[in-house]
C-alpha positions, 0 to 999 in steps of 0.5 A: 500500500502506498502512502500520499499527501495531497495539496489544495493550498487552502486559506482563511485569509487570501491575502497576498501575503498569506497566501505566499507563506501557504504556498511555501508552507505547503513545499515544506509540508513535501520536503518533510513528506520525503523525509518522513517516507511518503510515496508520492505528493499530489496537487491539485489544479484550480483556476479562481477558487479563492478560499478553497484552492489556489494550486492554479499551476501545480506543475510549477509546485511540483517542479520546485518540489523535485528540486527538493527531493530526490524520491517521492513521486509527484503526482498531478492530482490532477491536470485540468484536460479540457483543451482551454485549461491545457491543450493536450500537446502542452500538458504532455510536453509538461509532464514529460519535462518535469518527469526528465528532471525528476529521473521519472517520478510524475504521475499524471492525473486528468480531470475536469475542472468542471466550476462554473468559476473555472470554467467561464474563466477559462472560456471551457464549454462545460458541453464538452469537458468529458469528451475533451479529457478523453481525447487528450488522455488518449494523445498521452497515451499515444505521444511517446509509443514510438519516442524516437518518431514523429507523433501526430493525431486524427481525432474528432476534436484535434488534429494535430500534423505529423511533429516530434513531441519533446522531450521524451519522458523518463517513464515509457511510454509516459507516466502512469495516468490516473483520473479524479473520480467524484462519482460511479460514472467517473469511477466507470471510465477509469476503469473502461480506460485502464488508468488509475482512480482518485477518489473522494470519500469523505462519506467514510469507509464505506463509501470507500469499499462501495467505489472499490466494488464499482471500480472492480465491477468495471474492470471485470467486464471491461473489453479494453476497447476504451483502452487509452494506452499500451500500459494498464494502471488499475490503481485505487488511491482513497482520500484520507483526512488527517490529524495527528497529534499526542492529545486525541481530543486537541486532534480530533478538534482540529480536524474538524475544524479544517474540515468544516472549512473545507466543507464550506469552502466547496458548499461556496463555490459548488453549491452557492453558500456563503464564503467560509468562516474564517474565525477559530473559536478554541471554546467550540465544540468543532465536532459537534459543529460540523454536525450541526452544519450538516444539519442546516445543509440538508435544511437548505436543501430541503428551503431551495427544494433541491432534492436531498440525495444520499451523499448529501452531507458526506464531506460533514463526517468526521469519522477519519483518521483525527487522534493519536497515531494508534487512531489513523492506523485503526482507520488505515486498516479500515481503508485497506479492507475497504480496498485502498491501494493508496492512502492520499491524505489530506492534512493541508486543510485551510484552519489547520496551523503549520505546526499541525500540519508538520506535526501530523506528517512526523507522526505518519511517518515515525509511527503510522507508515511504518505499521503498515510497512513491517506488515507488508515486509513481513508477509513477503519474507513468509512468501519467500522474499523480500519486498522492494521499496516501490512494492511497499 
């Protein structure tokens, strides 16, 4: 099992200011990721989502991670494919330059990008985001199969003439590639695709194991028809909210602290709610908070007669992993049986200080990935060997 993290660059305060000092905040939070024994850092890509995501261009924070490292991977998490965000040549060139001089270690992640915020911005036509993101996928799939030739592409979007597509990637014939995943029919073409699955989750566990079962379904009745590639990543990675501390109660609120900002950061910019609250009030029951704040969004569901669908209020649990190292591990084993091949947690959630953040990746680190490595390493040596570090 993989372990990740994975970085929006949330804020309470978007000030200019505030917001350079997350930024870097958050290279440190990577370079300390490394250290600790992590296997990949993800970012996420967001046009104009002030509050809840100013990652616009994560190829450029994770180029400057790169230079920091000399071993996790970097993991677009995802690129925006529609063609008005990334034309599908200059996502490829990126991607493969930052995989050059990384010595191979970027996944590449496609999604949508699909706010009304992002993509009147960008001049995306929602119509088509779907039909775009394949199509590009499968000009990645397809740019680097003869690297030393010419790449050129007929399809019913694009045409692209006959031109070496430069540089070639470390990874051949391209970094492995994965798609975000917020519902069933997403979690469908990623499987009909043969890439690898980012999914949500904030519902729980269960949720988790009944995307899994979704994703299996899929690639059991699958013909390979919809393939876009020579190369199958059938890989599951599941979110996983984080803190980690000494004191499990101070965790425990804190989580669901950054939580509720990350709630209401979504509520604000994908279903018109007000801007998130910015305010800590360290004599608030944060728990019972976020409760209470899944309760008055069904009750505006219920005011604006938009029916109240089962997720509805998924991102108020906090049933995650928030406590002492013992407590993540207890939930990491649940995410494993659910069937998580990766583990992305999120620790970077807007109200959560610094420290916390720091402090939680050591805790990850010292105590939580290290379980679940001797666990691993000890059923290879029953097996008759020992397991590599990328099998771990």
């Amino acid at each position: 099992m993989k372990f990740s993290m994975i970085f929006e660059a949330q804020m309470t305060d978007p000030s200019a200011a505030h917001e350079r000092q997350v930024l870097r905040d958050c290279v440190a939070q990577a370079v300390l990721a490394e250290e600790m024994g992590f296997d990949t850092v993800w970012a996420v890509e967001h046009h104009g989502l002030k509050w809840y995501a100013h990652m616009s261009a994560p190829e450029i924070f994770l180029t400057w991670v790169a230079a920091r490292t000399e071993r996790i991977r970097l993991g677009h998490g995802v690129v925006c494919m529609p063609f008005n965000f990334n034309h599908p040549v200059r996502a490829a060139e990126r991607a493969a330059m930052l995989d050059v001089l990384s010595n191979g270690r970027v996944n590449l992640g496609a999604g949508r990008g699909a706010t009304p915020q992002e993509t009147s911005m960008c001049g995306v036509d929602p119509e088509r985001t779907y039909q775009e993101v394949e199509e590009a996928l499968r000009i990645i799939g397809r740019a680097w199969q003869d690297p030393e030739g010419e790449f050129e592409w007929h399809g019913e979007l694009l045409d692209i003439d006959p031109n070496p597509l430069l540089p070639r990637p470390v990874q051949l014939p391209h970094p492995p590639l994965f798609m975000a995943c917020t519902k069933k029919e997403t979690l469908q073409l990623a499987a009909d695709y043969g890439i690898g699955a980012l999914v949500l989750g904030f519902a729980g566990v269960e949720e988790i194991a009944e995307l899994r079962r979704t994703y299996d379904r899929a690639i059991a009745a699958r013909t390979g028809e919809k393939f876009v590639s020579t190369v199958v990543n059938d890989h599951f990675a599941a979110l996983c909210p984080t803190v980690v501390l000494e004191d499990r109660e101070r965790a425990q609120q804190i989580g669901a602290r950054g939580q509720r900002f990350f709630a209401q950061s979504i509520k604000h910019w994908y279903g018109a709610g007000p801007v998130p609250d910015e305010a800590v009030d360290r004599s608030v029951d944060e728990v019972a908070a976020i409760q209470q704040a899944a309760e008055e969004h069904v009750a505006y569901l219920h005011e604006a007669k938009i029916p109240v669908k089962p997720g509805a209020t998924s991102v108020f649990n906090v049933e995650h992993a928030y406590g002492r190292p013992e407590d993540a591990i207890a939930y990491v084993e649940r995410l494993r049986e659910a069937g998580a091949d990766e583990i992305l947690c999120l620790i970077q959630m807007g109200t959560v200080p610094q420290e916390v953040c720091l402090e939680t990746i050591r805790h990850w680190g010292e105590t939580v990935i290290p379980h679940f490595r001797a666990q691993s390493n000890g059923s290879a040596v029953s097996a008759g060997r020992h397991a590599a570090p990328s099998e771990v």
